[in-house]
C-alpha positions in Angstrom: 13.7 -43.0 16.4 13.2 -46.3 18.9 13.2 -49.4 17.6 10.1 -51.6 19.4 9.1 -54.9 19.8 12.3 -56.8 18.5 13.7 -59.8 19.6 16.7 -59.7 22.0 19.9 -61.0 20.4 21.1 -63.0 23.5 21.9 -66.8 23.6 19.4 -68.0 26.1 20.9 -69.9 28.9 18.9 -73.0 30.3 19.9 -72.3 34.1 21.1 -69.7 36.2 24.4 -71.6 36.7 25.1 -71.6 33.1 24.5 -68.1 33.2 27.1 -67.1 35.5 30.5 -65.3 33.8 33.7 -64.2 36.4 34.8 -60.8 34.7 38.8 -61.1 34.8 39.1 -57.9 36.6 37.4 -59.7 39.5 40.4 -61.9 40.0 42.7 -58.9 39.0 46.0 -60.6 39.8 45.7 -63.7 38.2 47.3 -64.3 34.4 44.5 -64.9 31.4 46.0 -68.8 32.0 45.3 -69.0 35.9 41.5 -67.1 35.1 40.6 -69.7 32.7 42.2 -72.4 34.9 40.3 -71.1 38.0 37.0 -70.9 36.0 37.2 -74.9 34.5 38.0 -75.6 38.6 35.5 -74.2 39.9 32.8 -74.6 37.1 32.8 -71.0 36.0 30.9 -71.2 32.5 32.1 -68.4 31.3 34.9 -65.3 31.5 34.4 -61.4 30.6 37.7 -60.8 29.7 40.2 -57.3 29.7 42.0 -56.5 26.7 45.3 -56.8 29.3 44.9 -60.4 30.1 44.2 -61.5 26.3 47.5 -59.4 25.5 49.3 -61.4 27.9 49.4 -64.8 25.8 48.4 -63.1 22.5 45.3 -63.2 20.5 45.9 -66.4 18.7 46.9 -68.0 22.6 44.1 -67.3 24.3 41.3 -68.1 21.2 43.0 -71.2 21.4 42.3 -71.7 25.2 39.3 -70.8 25.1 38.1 -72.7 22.6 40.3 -76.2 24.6 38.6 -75.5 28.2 35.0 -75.1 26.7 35.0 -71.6 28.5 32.6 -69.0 26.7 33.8 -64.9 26.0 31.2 -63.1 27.9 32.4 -59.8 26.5 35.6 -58.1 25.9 36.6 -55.1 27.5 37.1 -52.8 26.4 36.7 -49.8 23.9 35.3 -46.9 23.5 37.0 -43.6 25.1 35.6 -41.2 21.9 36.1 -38.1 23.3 39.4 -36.9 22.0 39.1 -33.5 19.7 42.0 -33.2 18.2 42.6 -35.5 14.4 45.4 -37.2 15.7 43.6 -38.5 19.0 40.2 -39.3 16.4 42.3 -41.5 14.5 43.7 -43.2 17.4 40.7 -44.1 18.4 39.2 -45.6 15.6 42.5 -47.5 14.9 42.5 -48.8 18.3 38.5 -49.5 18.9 38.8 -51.0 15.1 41.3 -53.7 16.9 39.2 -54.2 19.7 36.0 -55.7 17.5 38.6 -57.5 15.5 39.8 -58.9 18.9 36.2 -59.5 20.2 35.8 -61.5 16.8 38.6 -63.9 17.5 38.0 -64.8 20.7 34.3 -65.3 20.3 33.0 -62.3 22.3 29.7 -61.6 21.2 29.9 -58.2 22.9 32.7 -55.2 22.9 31.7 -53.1 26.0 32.2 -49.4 25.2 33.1 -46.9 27.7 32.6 -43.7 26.3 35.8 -42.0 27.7 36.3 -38.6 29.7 36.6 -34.6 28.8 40.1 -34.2 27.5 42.3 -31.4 29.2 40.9 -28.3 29.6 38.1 -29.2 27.8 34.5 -28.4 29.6 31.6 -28.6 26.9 30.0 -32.0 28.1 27.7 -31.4 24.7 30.6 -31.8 22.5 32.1 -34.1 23.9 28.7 -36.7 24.1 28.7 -35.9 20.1 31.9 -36.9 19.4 31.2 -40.6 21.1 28.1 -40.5 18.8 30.4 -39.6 15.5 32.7 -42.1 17.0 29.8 -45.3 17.6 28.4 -44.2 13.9 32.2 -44.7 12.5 32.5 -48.0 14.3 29.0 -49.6 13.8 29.7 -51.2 10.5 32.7 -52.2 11.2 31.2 -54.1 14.3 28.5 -55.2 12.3 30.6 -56.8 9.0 32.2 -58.8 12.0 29.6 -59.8 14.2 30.1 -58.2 17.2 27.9 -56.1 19.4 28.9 -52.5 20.8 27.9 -52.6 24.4 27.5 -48.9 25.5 28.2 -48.6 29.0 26.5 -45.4 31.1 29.1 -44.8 33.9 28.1 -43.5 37.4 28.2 -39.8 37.1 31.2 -39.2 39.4 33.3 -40.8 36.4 31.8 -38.1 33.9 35.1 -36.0 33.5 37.7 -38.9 33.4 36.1 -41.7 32.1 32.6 -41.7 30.6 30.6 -38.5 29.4 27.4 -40.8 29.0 26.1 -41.1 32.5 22.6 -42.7 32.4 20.6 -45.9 30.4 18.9 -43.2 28.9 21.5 -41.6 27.4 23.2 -44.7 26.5 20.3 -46.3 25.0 19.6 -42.8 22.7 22.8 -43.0 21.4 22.0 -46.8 20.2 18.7 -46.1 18.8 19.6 -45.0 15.4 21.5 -48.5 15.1 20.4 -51.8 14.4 20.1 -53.2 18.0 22.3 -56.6 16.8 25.1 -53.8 16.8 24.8 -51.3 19.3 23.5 -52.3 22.9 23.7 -50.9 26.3 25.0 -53.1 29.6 23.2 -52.7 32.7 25.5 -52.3 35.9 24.3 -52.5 38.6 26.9 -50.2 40.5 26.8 -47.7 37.7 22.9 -47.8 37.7 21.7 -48.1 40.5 20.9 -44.6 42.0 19.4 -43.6 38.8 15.5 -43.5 39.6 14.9 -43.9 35.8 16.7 -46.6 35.3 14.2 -49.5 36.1 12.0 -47.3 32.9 15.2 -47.7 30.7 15.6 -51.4 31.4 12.3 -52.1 30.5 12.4 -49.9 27.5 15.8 -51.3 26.4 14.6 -55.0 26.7 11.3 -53.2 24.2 14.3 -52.5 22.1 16.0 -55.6 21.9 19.6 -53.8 23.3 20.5 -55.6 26.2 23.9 -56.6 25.3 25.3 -57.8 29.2 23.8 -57.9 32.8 26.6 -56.5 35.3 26.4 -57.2 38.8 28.5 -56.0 41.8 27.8 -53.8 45.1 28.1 -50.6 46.1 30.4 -50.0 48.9 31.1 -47.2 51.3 33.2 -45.1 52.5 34.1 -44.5 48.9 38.2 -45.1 48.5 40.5 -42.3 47.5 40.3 -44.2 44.1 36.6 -44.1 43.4 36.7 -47.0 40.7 37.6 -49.1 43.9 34.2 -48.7 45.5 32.5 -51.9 43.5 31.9 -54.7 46.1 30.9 -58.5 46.2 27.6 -58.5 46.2 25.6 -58.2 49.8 28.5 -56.1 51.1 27.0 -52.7 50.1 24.2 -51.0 49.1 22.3 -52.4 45.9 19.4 -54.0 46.0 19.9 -56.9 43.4 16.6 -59.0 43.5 14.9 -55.4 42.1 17.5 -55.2 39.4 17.6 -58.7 38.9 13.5 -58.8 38.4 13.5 -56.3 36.0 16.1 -57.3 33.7 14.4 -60.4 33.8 11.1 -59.1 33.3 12.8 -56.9 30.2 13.8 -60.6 28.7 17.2 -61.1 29.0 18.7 -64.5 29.0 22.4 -63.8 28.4 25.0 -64.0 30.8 25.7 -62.6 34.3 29.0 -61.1 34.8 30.4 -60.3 38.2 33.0 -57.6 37.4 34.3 -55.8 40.7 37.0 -53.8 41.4 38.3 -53.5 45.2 41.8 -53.7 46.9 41.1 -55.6 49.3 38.6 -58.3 47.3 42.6 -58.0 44.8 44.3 -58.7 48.0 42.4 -62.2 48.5 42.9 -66.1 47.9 40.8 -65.8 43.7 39.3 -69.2 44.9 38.0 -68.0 47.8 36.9 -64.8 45.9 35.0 -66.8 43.5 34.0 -69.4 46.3 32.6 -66.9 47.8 31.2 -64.9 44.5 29.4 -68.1 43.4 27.7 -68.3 46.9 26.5 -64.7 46.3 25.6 -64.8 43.4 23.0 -68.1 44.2 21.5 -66.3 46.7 21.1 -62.7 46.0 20.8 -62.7 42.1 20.1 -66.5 40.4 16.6 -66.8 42.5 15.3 -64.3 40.2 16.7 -65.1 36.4 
């Protein structure tokens, strides 16, 4: 049911530093405006943007922007969260996921990332739940595809399986691509969200095989885990991850497309953005560009 031997569909980048894209949730507090401002000042090629921030000057606005300060879309996050059971919540989904490629489309994004969503309320049947996000990614595929944009399935780590994403693994994430063309569906590789899985380095490899790389994802893994376990991502060397081994083999699997450094933590919030990114793009030259 694997596709083989195809051709990633990734712009190549011709140096690391051209490869590097802030994620807007890394600089949480600043407007779309100040994120793109902060990214021309400090030669930030490229922005994965949140839904949030676009919605803040409009659609039209921040195209517009974009397209001024010579700043590329990354990705847009996000969609996905498939899960709901009842027709009312189906439909919403689709209406609101249909929005999000059309978004994606306008802004240049070549990639929607997809976060599967959570069990509903009361509901316990995991099995179920993983079909409905595949019902829900068949729905959406041609719709993606008649508009250029890539669904990038994200596997959370599992502690998010009940609230935010049933699909857990690479492997799981890359099955539910594989009856798709892989210029529609892909699978991002996060480092946080991937790296305690000892068959993940297998489902790089095999999703580079497959052509479905759709983004690179990089952050640490901190501890003690916060009350708010989404809060645990880290600048990288803070924590735990080892990010010359994933780095290698998501090189070695043949992606060339952008880095994102997408992280979520109060205290990183709490900072001066140009010494977060100061400090991000010292990071990310040492502990991740040696080995793209």
């Amino acid at each position: 049911m694997g596709q083989t031997s195809v051709t990633p569909v990734i712009d190549s980048r011709s140096s690391a530093a051209e490869r590097l894209s802030l994620n807007t949730m890394t600089t949480q507090r600043l407007s779309f405006e100040e994120a793109v401002d902060l990214a021309l000042r400090l030669e930030v090629p490229a922005l994965g943007l949140w839904r949030d921030k676009v919605e803040e000057v409009g659609l039209e606005e921040a195209a517009r922007r974009l397209r001024e300060a010579g700043v590329r879309a990354s990705s847009l996050c996000r969609g996905g969260f498939f899960t709901a059971a009842d027709p009312d919540g189906v439909a919403a989904a689709v209406a609101d996921n249909r929005r999000a490629v059309d978004e994606a489309a306008a802004l240049g994004a070549p990639e929607l990332v997809i976060v599967a969503g959570g069990l509903p309320d009361g509901d316990r049947d995991l099995l179920a739940a993983r079909q409905r996000v595949a019902d829900r990614i068949g729905d959406l595929a041609p719709y993606a595809a008649e508009r250029g944009v890539r669904l990038a399935l994200e596997p959370l780590h599992p502690m998010f399986v009940a609230d935010r994403a049933v699909i857990s693994t690479l492997e799981q994430a890359l099955d539910l691509a594989a009856d798709h063309d892989p210029a529609v569906v892909g699978v991002v590789v996060d480092t946080f969200h991937v790296f305690w899985d000892p068959a993940a380095e297998a489902m790089v490899a095999r999703a580079g095989r497959e052509g479905r790389i759709s983004s690179y994802q990089v952050c640490d893994f901190n501890l003690p885990i916060p009350e708010g376990a989404l809060l645990a991502r880290g600048m990288m060397g803070d924590g735990h991850i080892d990010f010359e081994r994933w780095t290698r083999a998501v090189t070695a699997a043949g992606y060339t497309g952008d880095v994102e450094v997408e992280i979520f933590n109060a205290d990183i919030w709490s900072r001066d953005p140009v010494e977060v990114v100061t400090q991000m793009r010292a990071r990310y030259d040492e502990l991740v560009a040696p080995w793209l």
